[in-house]
N, C-alpha and C positions, 0 to 999 in steps of 0.2 A: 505396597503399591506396585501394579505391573508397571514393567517399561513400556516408555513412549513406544508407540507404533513408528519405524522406520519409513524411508521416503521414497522407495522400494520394497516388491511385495512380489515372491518368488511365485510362480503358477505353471502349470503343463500346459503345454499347446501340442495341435496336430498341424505338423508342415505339411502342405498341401502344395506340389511340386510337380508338373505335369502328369504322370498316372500312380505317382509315388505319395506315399502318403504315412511320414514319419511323426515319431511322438518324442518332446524333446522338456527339458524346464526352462525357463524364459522368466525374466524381469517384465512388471508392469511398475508405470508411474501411482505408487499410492495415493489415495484420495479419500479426504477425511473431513467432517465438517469441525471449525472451528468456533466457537461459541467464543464472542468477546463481551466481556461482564465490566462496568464500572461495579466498584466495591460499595462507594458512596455517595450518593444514593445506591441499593442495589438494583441495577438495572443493567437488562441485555441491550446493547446494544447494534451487535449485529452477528449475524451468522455466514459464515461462507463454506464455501467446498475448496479446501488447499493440500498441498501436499505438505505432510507435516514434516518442521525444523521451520527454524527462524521463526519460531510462533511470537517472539518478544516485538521482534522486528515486524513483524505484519501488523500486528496490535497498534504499535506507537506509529506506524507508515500512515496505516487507517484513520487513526484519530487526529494526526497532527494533518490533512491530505483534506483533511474534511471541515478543518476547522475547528474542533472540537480542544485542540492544543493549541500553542505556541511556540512556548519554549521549553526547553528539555527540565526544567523546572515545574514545569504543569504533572509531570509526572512523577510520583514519589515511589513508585514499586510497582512491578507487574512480576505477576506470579503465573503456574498453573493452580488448578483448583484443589483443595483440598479439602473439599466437602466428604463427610464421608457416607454420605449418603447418595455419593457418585460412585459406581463401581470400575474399578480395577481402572484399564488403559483410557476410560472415556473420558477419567482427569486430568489427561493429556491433552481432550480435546476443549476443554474450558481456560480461557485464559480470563484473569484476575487484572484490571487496570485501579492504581490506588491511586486517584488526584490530589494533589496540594490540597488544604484545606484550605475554605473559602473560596476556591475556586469555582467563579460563574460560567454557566456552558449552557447552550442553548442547545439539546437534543432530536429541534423538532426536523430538522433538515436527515436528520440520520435514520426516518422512517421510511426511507424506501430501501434500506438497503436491509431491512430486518432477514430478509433470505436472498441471498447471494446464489447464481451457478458459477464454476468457471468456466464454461461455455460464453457467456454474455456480458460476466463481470457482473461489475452495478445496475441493474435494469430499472435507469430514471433518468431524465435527462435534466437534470440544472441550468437555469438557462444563465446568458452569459450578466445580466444585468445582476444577480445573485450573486456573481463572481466579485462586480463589480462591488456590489454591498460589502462584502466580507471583507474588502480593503486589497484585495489582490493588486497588485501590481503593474505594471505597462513595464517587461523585461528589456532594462537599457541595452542601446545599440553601442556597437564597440567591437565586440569580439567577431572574429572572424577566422576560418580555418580553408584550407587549402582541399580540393576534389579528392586530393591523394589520400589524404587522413579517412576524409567520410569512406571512401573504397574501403580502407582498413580493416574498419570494423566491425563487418560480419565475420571474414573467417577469425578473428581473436574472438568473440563470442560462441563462435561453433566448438573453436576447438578447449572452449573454458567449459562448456557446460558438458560436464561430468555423470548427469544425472540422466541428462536424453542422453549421452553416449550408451549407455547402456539398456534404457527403455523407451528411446524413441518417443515421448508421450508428455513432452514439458513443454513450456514456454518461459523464455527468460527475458529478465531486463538487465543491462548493462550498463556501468556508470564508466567514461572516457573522462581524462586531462583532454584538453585543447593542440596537446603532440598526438594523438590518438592515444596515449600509452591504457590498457584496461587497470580500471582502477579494485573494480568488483563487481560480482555477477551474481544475482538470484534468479533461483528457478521455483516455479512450482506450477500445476493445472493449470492453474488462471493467470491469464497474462498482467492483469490488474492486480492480485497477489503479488506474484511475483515482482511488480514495480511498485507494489506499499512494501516490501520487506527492503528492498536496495536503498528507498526512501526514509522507512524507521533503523536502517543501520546508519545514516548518514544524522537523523534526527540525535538518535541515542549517543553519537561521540560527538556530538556538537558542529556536526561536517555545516549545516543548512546557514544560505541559502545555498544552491548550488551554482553558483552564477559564471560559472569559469569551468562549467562541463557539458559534454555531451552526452544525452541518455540514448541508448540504443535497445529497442523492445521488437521480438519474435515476433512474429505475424503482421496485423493490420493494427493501425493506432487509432481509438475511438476518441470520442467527447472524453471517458473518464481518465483514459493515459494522458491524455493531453492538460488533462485540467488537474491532477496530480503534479505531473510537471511541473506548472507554473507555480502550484502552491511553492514546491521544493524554490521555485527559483532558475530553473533550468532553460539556455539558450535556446539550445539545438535540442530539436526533437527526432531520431530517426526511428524507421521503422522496415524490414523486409517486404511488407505487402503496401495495401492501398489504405489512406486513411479515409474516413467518412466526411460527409457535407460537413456537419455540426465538427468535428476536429479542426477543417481546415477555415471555419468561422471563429473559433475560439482562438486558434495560433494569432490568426490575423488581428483579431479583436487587441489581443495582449501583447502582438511584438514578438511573438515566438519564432524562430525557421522550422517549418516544418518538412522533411525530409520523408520521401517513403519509394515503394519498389526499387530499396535500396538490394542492387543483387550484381555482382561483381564488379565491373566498370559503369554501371548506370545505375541512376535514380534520378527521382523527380522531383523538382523542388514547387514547394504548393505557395509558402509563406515565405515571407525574411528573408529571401535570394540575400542582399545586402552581406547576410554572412558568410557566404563562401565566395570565398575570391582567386577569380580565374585569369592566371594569366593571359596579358596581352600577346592577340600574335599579328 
């Protein structure tokens, strides 16, 4: 069998520099689709465009995010494929989920996600009364963290992600303790990738829920970051850009803080003010 495709992918570029115009080699962020397979029944489940590693973790982020798991018990093995009737690296790109037996799953919700971009994520929107069905929760009030912490957390994220250091071309989510301290960072294309793999690492060692952190996500935070989130369990939701109408519906609906144009000394808070506590002057 070939080895997995790396998460980085070397290529030539021409610098184009005022009248100068250099040829150099250069890193791009790999992009690969990943096919997630239940074993039993055999059935696809969904397809995305990620940057491959952490494929276990995007898998079990995916399913338990979605509803489709519970507990880290619902899962007895994930594998890659070993079909051999898949040729060489693309059995890299199949991943194998083997459920508990007996285990009942309702897969009809998991039909819009059958092709994924990372450009848009999940392109479907769940509305919040579904959220409501599934048993989700109203995230208890309590915790509360200081302006200085939330400041924190971008440059710890900047200077963890290893993978844009070098290709400029990821997005990542970050998981914080309630000191700011970083706890762990995944990167990949898609920013909702990227927060099913930090969510199936947290899944797969028994971290969940997450109710005593703060997640911090690259760019803009949609309906599907947010509503990950909450499955995990997660207070504080931050973000460096702007979050959309339906996120900041969702936060509110469920008790979330929603946090976003989080970018040196300011940000905005949309949701849950309650958790950041500013002192009196």
């Amino acid at each position: 069998m070939k080895m997995a495709m790396g998460s980085k992918t070397k290529t030539r570029v021409w610098v184009v520099e005022k009248e100068n115009v250099r040829s150099r080699q250069d890193q791009v962020a790999t992009e690969e689709p990943l096919e997630i397979r239940l074993v039993s029944p055999p059935q696809t489940v969904a397809v995305t465009m990620r940057t491959p590693g952490a494929d276990f973790e995007l898998a079990a982020g995916f399913l338990y995010s979605e509803g489709v798991v519970r507990d880290r018990d619902d899962i007895q093995q994930i594998s890659y494929c070993v079909d051999p009737d898949v040729d060489g690296e693309q059995r890299y790109n199949i991943v194998n989920v083997k459920l508990r037996p007996g285990l009942s799953v309702n897969l009809q919700p998991l039909e819009r996600h059958f092709f994924t971009t990372s450009a848009c994520g999940v392109c479907g929107k769940a509305s919040l009364e579904a959220l409501h069905l599934r048993g989700c929760p109203i995230i208890s009030a309590g915790l509360t963290v200081s302006p200085d912490i939330i400041y924190s957390l971008p440059e710890q994220l900047h200077t963890a992600q290893r993978i844009f250091s070098s290709t400029g071309g990821l997005h990542a989510a970050a998981l914080f303790d309630t000191q700011g301290k970083l706890l762990s960072v995944r990167e990949d294309v898609g920013r909702h990738n990227a927060l099913d793999k930090l969510i199936g690492a947290a899944f797969l060692s028994n971290q969940l829920p997450l109710t005593n952190h703060i997640v911090l996500v690259s760019g803009r935070s949609s309906f599907e970051i947010v509503q990950k989130c909450l499955t995990a369990g997660v207070p504080i939701v931050c973000a460096v850009s702007a979050p959309s109408s339906l996120a900041v519906a969702l936060a509110k609906e469920f008790g979330i803080t929603l946090v976003g144009f989080l970018r040196g000394k300011r940000f905005n808070i949309y949701t849950g003010k309650e958790r950041i506590h500013f002192e009196e002057k």
